[in-house]
LOGU-673508 format. One record per residue: y, z, x of N, C-alpha, C in turn; residue in one letter. Coordinates in pm, whole numbers, padded with zeros to 5 digits, always signed. Each point is the difference from the previous one (the first is absolute). Layout:
<rs>
YZXYZXYZXA/...
</rs>
This chain:
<rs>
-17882-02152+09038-00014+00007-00145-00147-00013-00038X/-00037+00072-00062-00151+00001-00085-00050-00125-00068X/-00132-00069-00001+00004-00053-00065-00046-00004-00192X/+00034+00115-00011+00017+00054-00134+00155-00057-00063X/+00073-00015+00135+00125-00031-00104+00099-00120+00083X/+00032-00086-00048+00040-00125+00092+00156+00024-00038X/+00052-00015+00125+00155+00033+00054+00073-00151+00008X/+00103-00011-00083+00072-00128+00067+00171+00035-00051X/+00070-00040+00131+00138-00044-00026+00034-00154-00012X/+00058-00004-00164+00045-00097-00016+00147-00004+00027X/+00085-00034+00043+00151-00013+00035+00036+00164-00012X/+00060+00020-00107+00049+00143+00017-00097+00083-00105X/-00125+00006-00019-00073+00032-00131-00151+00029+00112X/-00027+00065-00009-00125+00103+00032-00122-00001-00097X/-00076-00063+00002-00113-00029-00131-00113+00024+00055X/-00061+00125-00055-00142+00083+00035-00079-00059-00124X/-00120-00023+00061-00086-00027-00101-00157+00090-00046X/-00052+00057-00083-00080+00065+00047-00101-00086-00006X/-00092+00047+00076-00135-00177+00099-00130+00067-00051X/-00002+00101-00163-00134-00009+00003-00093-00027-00136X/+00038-00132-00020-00068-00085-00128-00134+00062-00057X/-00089+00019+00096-00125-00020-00018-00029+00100-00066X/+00083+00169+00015-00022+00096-00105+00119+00028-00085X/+00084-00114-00033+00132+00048-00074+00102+00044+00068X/+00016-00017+00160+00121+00073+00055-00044+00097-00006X/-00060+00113+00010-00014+00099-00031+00043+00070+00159X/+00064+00131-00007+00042+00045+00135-00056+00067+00087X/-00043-00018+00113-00069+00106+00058+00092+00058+00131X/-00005+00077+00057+00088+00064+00095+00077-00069+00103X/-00101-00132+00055+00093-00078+00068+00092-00078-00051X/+00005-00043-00106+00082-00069-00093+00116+00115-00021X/+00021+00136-00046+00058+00032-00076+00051+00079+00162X/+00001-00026+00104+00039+00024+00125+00074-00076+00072X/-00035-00157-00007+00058-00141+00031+00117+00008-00156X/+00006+00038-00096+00087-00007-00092+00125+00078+00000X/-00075+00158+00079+00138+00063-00003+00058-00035+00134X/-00050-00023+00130+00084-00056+00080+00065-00133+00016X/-00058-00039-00082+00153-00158-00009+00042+00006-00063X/-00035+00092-00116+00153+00012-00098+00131+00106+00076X/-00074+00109+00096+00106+00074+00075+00084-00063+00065X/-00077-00088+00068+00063-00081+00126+00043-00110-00053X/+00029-00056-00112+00092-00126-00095+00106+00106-00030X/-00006+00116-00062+00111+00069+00013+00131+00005+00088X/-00038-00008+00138+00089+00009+00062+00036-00129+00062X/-00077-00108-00035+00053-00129+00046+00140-00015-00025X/+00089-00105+00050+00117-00038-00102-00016-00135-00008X/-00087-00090+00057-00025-00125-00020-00079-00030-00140X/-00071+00102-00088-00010-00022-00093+00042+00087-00168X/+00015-00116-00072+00059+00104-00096-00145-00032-00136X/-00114-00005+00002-00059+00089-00105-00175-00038+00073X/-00039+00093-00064-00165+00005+00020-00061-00045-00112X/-00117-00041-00033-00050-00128-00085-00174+00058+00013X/-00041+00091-00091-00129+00062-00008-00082-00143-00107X/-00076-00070+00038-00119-00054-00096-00137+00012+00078X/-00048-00082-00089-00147+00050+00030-00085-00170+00048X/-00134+00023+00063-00069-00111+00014-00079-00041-00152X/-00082-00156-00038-00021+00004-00114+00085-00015-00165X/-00094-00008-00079+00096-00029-00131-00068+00092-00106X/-00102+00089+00045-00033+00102-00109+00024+00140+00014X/+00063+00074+00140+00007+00157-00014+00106-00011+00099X/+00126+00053-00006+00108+00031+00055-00037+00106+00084X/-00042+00133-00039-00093+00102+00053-00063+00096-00082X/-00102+00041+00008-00096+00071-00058+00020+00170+00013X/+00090+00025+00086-00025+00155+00037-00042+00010+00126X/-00060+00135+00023-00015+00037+00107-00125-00023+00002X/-00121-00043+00151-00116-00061-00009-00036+00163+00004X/-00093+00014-00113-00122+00091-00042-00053+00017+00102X/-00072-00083+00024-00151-00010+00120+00063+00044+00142X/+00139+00042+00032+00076+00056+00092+00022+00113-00025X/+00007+00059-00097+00061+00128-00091-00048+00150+00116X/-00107-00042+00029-00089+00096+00115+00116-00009+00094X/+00065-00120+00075+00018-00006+00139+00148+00037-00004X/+00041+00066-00095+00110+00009-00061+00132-00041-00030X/-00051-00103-00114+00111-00052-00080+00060+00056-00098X/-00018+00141-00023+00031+00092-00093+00102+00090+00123X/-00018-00005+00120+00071+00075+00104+00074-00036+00100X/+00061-00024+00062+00056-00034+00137-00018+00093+00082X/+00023-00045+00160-00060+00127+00122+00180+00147+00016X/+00109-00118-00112+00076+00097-00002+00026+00096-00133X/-00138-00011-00095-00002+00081-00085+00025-00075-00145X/+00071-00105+00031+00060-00083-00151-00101-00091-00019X/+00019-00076-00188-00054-00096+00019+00008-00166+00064X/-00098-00006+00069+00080-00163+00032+00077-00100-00068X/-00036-00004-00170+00069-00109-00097+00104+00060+00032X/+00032+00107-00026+00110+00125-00007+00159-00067+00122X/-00074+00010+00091+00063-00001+00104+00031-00184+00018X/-00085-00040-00034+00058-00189-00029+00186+00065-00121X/-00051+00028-00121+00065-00014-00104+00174+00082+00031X/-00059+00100+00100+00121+00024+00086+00079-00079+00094X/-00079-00023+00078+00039-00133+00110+00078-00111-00124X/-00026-00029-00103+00113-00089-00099+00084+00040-00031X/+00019+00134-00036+00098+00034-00073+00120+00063+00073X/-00012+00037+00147+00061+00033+00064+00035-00160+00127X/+00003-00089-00049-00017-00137+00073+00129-00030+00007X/+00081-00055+00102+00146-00080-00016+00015-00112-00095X/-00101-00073+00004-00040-00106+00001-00034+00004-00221X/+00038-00080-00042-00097+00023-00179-00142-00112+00045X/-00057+00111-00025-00168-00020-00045+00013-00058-00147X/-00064-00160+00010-00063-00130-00123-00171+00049+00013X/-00034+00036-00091-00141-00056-00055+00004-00137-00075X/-00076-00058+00052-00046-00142-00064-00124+00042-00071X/-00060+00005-00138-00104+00019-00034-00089-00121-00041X/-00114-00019+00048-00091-00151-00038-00091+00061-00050X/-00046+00123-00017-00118+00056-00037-00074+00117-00089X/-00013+00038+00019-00054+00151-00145+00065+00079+00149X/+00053+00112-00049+00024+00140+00047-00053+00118-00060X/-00059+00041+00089-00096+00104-00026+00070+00195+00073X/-00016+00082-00057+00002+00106+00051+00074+00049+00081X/-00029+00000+00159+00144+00016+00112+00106-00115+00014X/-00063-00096-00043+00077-00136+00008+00102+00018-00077X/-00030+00062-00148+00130+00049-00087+00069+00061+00109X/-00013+00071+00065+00069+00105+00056+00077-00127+00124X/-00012-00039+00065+00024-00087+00094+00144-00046-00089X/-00051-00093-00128+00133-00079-00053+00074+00101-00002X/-00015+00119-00094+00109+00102-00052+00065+00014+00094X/-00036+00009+00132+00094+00058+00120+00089-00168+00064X/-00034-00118-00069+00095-00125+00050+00130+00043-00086X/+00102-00065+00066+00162-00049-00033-00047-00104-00157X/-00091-00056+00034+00021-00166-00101-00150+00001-00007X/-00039-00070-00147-00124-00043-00010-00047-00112-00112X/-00046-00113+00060-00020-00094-00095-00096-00007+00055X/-00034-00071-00167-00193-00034-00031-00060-00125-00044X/-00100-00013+00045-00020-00140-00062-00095+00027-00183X/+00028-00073-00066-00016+00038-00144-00165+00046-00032X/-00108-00055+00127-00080+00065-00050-00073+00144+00095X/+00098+00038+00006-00002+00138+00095-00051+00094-00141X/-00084+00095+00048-00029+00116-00050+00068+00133+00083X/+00018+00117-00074+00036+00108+00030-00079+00110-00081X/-00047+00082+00142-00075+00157-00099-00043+00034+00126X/-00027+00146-00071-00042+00146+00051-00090+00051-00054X/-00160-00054+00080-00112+00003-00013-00089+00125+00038X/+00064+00097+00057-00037+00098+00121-00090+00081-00111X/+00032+00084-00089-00085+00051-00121-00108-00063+00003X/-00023-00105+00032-00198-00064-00049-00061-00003+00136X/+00057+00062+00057-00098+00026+00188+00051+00174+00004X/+00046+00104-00050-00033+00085+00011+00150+00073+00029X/+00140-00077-00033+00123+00037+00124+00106-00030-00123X/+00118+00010+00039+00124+00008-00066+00102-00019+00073X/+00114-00118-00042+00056-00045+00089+00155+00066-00018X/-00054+00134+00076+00118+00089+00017+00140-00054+00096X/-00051-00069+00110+00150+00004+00039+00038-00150-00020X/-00052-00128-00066+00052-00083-00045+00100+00018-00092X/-00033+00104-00100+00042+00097-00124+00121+00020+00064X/-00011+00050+00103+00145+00075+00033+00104-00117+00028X/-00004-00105+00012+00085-00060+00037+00035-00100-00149X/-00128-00045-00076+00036-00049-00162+00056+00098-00092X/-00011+00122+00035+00076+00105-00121+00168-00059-00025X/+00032-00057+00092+00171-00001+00048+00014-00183-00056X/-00124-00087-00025+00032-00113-00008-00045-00023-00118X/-00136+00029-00053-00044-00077-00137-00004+00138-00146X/+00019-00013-00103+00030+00046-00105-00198+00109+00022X/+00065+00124-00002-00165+00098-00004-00084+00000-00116X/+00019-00077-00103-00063-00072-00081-00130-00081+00039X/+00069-00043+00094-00094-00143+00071-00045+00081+00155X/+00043+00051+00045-00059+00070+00098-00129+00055-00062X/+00000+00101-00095-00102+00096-00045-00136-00114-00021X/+00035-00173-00087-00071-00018-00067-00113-00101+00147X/+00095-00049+00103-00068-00001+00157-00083+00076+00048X/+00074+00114+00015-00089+00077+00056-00111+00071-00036X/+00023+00016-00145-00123+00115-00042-00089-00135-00027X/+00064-00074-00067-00115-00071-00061-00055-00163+00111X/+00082+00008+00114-00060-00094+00075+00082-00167-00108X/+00070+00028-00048-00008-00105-00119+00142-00130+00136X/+00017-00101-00017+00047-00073+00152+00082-00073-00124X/+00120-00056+00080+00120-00042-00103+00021-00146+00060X/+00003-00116-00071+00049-00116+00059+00139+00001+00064X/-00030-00130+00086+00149-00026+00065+00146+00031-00073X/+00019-00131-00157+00027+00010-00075+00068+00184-00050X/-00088+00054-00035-00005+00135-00051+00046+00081+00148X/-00017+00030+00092+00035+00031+00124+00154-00067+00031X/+00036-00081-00056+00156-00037-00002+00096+00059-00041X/-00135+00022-00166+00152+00071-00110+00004+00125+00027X/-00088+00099+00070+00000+00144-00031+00061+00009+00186X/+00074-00087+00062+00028+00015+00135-00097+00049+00093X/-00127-00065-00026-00039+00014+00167-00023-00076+00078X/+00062-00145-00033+00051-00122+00064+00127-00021+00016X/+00069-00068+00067+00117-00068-00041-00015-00146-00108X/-00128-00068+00058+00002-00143-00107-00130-00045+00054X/-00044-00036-00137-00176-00071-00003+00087-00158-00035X/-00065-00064+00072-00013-00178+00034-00086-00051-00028X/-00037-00150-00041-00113-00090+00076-00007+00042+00136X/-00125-00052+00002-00067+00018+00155+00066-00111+00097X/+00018-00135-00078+00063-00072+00103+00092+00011+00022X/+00133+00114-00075+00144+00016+00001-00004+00111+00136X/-00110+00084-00006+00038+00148+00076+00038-00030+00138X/-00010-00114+00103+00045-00033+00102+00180-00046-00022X/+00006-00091-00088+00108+00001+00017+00136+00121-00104X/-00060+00072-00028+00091+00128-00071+00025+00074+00115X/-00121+00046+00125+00017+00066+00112+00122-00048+00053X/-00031-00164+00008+00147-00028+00126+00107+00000-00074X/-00003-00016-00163+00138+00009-00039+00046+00134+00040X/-00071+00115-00032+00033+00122+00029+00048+00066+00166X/-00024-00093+00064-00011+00002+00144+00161-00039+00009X/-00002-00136-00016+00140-00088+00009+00127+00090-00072X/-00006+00107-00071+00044+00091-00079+00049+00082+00060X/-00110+00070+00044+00056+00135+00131+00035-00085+00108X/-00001-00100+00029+00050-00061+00124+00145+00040+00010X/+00064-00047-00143+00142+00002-00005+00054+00110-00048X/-00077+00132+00013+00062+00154+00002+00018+00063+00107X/+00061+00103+00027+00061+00026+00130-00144+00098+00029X/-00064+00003+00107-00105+00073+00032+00001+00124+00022X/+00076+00055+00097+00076+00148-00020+00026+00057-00140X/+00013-00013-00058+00028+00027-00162-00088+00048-00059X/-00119-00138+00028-00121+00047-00106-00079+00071+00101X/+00029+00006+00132-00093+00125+00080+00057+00096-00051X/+00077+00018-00010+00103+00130-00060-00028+00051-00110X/+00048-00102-00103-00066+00040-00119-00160+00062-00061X/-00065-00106+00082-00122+00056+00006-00032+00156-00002X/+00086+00034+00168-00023+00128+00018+00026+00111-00094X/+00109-00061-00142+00072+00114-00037-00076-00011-00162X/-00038-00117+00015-00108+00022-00140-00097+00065+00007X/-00081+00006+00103-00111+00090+00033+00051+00131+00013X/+00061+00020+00035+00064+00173+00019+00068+00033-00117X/+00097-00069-00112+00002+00017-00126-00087+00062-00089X/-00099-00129+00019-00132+00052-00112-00044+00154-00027X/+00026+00077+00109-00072+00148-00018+00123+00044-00029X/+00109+00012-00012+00094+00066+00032+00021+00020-00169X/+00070+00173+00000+00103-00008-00113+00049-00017-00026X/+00033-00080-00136+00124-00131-00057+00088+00096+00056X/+00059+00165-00015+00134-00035+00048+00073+00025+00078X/-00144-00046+00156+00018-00019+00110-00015-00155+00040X/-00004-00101-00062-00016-00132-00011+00135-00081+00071X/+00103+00064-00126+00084-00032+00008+00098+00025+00162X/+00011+00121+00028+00084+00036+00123-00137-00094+00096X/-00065-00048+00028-00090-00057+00113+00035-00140-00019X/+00064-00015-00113-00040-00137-00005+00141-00053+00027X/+00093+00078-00022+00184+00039+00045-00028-00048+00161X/-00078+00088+00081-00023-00014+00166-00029-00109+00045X/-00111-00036-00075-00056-00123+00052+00081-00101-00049X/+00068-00065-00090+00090-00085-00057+00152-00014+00126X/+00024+00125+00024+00114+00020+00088-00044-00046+00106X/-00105+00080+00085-00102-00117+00129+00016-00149+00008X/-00060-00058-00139+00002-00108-00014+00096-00057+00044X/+00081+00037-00082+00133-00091+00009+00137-00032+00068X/-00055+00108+00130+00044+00010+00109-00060-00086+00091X/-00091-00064+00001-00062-00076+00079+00019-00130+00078X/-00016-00076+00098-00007-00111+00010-00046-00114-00102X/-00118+00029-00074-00025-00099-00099+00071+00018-00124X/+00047+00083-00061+00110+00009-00095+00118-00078+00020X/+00078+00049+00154+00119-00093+00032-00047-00136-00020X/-00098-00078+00046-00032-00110-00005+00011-00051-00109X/-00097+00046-00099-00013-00041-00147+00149+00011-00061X/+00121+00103+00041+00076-00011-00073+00094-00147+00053X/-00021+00026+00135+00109-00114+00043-00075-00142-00019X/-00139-00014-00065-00021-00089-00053+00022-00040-00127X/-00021+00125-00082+00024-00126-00144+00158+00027+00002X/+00095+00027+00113+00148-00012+00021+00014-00119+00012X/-00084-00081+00086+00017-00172+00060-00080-00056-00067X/-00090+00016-00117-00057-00104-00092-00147-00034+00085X/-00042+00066+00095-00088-00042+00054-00145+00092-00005X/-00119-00061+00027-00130+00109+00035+00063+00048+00070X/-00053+00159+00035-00005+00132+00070-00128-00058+00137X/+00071+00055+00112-00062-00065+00109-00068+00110+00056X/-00142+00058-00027-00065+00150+00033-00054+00017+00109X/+00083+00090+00088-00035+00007+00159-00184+00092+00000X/-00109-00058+00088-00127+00082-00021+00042+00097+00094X/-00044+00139-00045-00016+00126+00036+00166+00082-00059X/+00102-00090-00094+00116+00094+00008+00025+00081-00109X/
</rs>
């Protein structure tokens, strides 16, 4: 692992941190390389059920992509994509739901980073914006992934105008799940943790998969996919379980990997 980004398993929870304070987190290729391979490879774990993105520090969650790299190409990968690109994929295609913990201002690709988590809480004095317009750029494919989450009202007034939205304000227009005190945001994580503990994991890998493949789809092709996958479901080992549990009054006992 890089030391751009510090790796730890806590019990069943996977918590990447990005390790680079000194310019805002900001990403440079080894980071956004060490990011997409442990989020691949938490994917297929079954010993854990979620990944846990924060940052080092208490003033920049992440800044974007490091500029002063932009040459060595952080605008490119050697397989043609961009590297944020290919992190924000590595989430969204994850078994596992991707938590952002936010402690800090988010800047630019970093937007792009959250947009592509399952869950995202903030600590209340987090900033959010899309600064790229006052260095010469436009944050086209962050765009692509907020068109689908925040009201284009507030997109337009980000992007063109660089203008950055509080935590608070980043709540109501959904591009958080919930702004906190700073001293609450540790323990909202584990409530949220202790939460999915007691959902059947198969499910929400499942689900996952079928929300992401939804999203593009035509509503009224939504419906017959979502017929398939429901029927899948509920054919399953963890379905029987859950049913023959709340049959006996008891928690659902969730086998890892079923």
């Amino acid at each position: 692992m890089a030391d751009e980004l510090l790796s730890e398993k806590r019990k069943d929870v996977l918590w990447l941190t990005l390790n680079r304070p000194e310019i805002h987190n900001a990403m440079n290729a080894a980071m956004t390389d060490a990011l997409t391979h442990a989020i691949q490879t938490a994917s297929s774990d079954d010993h854990l059920r979620a990944v846990v993105i924060t940052a080092a520090g208490n003033r920049s969650f992440c800044s974007g992509a490091d500029l002063k790299e932009s040459a060595g190409g952080m605008f490119l990968s050697h397989a043609g994509t961009n590297p944020i690109a290919d992190v924000m994929r590595a989430i969204e295609t994850c078994d596992k739901i991707v938590i952002a913990r936010i402690n800090g201002r988010v800047l630019a690709g970093g937007l792009g980073l959250i947009a592509a988590c399952d869950l995202v809480y903030a600590a209340d004095h987090a900033e959010f914006g899309l600064p790229e317009v006052r260095v010469g750029l436009f944050p086209a494919m962050v765009a692509a992934k907020l068109l689908a989450k925040i009201p284009l009202s507030r997109l337009h007034e980000m992007a063109y105008l660089g203008q950055p939205v509080t935590a608070a304000e980043a709540e109501r227009i959904g591009l958080i799940n919930r702004a906190v005190p700073s001293a609450e945001l540790d323990s909202v994580i584990e409530e949220v943790l202790a939460r999915l503990r007691q959902n059947a994991p198969g499910a929400i890998a499942a689900g996952k998969a079928a929300l992401l493949a939804m999203r593009d789809m035509p509503s009224v092709e939504r419906l017959a996919f979502a017929e398939s996958v429901i029927a899948k479901i509920s054919s399953g080992e963890e379905a029987r379980e859950g049913r023959q549990a709340f049959a006996e009054k008891r928690p659902p006992i969730w086998v890892r990997g079923s």
